[in-house]
C-alpha positions as CSV (number, residue, x, y, z in Angstrom):
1,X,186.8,108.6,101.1
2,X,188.1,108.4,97.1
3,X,188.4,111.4,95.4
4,X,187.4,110.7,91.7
5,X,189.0,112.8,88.5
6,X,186.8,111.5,85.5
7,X,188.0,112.4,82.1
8,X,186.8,111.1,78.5
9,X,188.1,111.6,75.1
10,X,191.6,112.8,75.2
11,X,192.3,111.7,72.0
12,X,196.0,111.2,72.4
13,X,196.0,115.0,74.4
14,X,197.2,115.3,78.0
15,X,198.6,118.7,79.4
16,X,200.0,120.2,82.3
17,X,196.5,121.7,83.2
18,X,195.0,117.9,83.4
19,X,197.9,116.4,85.2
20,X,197.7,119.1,87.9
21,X,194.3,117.6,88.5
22,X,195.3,114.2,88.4
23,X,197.5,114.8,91.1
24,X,194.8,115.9,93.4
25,X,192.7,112.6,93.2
26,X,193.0,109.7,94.4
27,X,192.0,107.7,91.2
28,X,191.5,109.0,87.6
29,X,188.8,107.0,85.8
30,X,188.6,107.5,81.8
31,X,186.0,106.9,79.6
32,X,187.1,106.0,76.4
33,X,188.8,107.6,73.5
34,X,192.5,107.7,75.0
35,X,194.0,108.5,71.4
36,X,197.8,106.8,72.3
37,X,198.9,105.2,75.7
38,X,201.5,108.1,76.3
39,X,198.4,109.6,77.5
40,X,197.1,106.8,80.1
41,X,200.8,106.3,80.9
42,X,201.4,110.1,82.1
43,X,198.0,109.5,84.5
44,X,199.4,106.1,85.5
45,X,202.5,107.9,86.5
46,X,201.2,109.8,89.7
47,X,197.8,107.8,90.5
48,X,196.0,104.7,90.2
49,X,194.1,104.5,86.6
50,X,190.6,102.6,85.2
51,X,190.2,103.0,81.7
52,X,188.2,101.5,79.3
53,X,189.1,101.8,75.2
54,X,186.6,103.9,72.6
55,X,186.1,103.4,69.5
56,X,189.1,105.4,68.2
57,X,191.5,103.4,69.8
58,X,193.7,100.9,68.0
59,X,194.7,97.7,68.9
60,X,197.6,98.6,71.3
61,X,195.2,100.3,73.6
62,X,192.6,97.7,73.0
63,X,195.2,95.4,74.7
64,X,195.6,97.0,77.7
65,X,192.6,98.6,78.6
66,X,188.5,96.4,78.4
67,X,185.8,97.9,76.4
68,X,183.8,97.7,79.5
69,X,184.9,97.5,82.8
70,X,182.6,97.1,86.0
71,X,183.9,97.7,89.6
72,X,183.6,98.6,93.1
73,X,184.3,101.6,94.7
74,X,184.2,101.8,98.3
75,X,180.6,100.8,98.2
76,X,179.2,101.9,95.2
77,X,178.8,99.7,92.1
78,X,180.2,101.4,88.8
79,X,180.2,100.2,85.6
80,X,182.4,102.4,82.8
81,X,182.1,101.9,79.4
82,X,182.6,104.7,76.1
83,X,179.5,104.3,74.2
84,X,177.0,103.8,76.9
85,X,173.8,106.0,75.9
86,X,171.5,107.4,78.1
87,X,168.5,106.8,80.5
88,X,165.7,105.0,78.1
89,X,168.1,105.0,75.5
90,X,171.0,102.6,76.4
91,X,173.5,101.3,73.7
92,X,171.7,98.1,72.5
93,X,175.2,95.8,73.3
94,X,174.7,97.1,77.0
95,X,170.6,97.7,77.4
96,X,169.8,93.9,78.8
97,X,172.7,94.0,81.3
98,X,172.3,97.5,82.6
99,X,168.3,96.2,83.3
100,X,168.6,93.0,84.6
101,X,171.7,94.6,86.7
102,X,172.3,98.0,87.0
103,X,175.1,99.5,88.7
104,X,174.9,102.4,91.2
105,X,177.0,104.6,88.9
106,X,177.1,104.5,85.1
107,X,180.0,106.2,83.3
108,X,180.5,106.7,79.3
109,X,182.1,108.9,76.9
110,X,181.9,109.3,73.4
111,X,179.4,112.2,73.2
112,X,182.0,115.1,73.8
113,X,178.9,116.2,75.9
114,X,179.1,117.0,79.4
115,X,176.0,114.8,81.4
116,X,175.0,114.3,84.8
117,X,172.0,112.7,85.5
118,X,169.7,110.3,87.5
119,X,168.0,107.2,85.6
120,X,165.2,107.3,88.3
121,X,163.9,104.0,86.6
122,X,166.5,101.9,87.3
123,X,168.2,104.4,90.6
124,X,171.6,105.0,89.2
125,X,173.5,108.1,88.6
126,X,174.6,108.5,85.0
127,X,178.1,110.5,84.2
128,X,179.3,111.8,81.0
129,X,182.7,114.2,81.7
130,X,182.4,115.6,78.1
131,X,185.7,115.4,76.5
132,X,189.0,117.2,77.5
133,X,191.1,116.7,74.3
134,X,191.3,119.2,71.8
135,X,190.0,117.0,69.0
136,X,186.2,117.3,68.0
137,X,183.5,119.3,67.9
138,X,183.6,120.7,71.7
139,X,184.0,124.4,72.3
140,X,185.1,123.4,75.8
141,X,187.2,120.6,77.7
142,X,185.7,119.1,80.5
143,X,186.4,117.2,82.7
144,X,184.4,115.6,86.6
145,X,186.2,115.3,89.5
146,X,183.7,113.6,92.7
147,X,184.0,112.1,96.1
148,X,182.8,108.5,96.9
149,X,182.2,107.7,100.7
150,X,181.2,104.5,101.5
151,X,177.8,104.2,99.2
152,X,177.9,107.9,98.6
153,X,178.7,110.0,95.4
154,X,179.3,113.7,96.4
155,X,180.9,116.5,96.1
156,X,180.7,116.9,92.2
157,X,182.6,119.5,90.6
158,X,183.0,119.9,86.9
159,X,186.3,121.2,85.6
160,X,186.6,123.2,82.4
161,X,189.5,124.2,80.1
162,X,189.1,126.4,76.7
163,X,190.0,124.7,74.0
């Protein structure tokens, strides 16, 4: 069993009220838009990180972190990238790869908008956690936090914060 905290868009923002969820996962997975490495670096601190870089990020964080980055998870297939799209509408860089081979669990940012749902077409669960910076046009920070056990996603809770 991995518990999951999934955050996006933190655009160089990381508080208290985050960290004190980071400390409860296992693994923090984050989508894009991490704004200055002081932010992955405090998560990396108490608990193993994946991140991938957005399209605000500079080249520092480009560096570190892959614009997309596809890995296994006990036994369920992820694949995490910031500008992903959604079911029947993928981002065109993506769309041929995601068909010929789609993960069990697709993960982007870049929205701000907080999305859960099943692309029943090609049987994967798509995740969005919102954003939980303070920059943008969000009225609230958001955040998913998620159990994987074995080749099962459960347990989904999403975590909010005013901005």
């Amino acid at each position: 069993m991995t518990k999951i905290l999934l955050l996006s868009d933190t655009h160089s923002y990381i508080d208290d009220d985050v960290l004190k969820y980071v400390k409860q996962a296992d693994e923090v997975w984050h989508a894009g838009d991490i704004g200055d490495l002081k932010v992955t670096d405090a998560i990396e601190a108490l608990k193993p990180l994946r991140a991938v870089y957005g399209n605000i990020d500079d080249a520092k964080v480009r560096q570190v972190f892959p614009e997309n980055n596809r890995f296994m998870c006990e036994g369920v297939d992820v694949w995490m990238t910031h500008i992903g799209g959604y079911p029947n509408r993928y981002n065109v860089l993506i769309r041929d790869e995601i068909y010929k081979n789609p993960p069990k669990l697709f993960i982007c940012g870049h929205s701000h908008i907080l999305k859960v749902m099943p692309d029943k077409k090609l049987k994967l669960l798509h995740m969005n956690p919102g954003a939980i910076g303070k920059y943008g046009f969000h009225k609230v920070r958001t955040m998913l936090r998620f159990v994987i056990e074995g080749t099962n996603i459960k347990d989904l809770e999403v975590i909010e914060f005013k901005k």
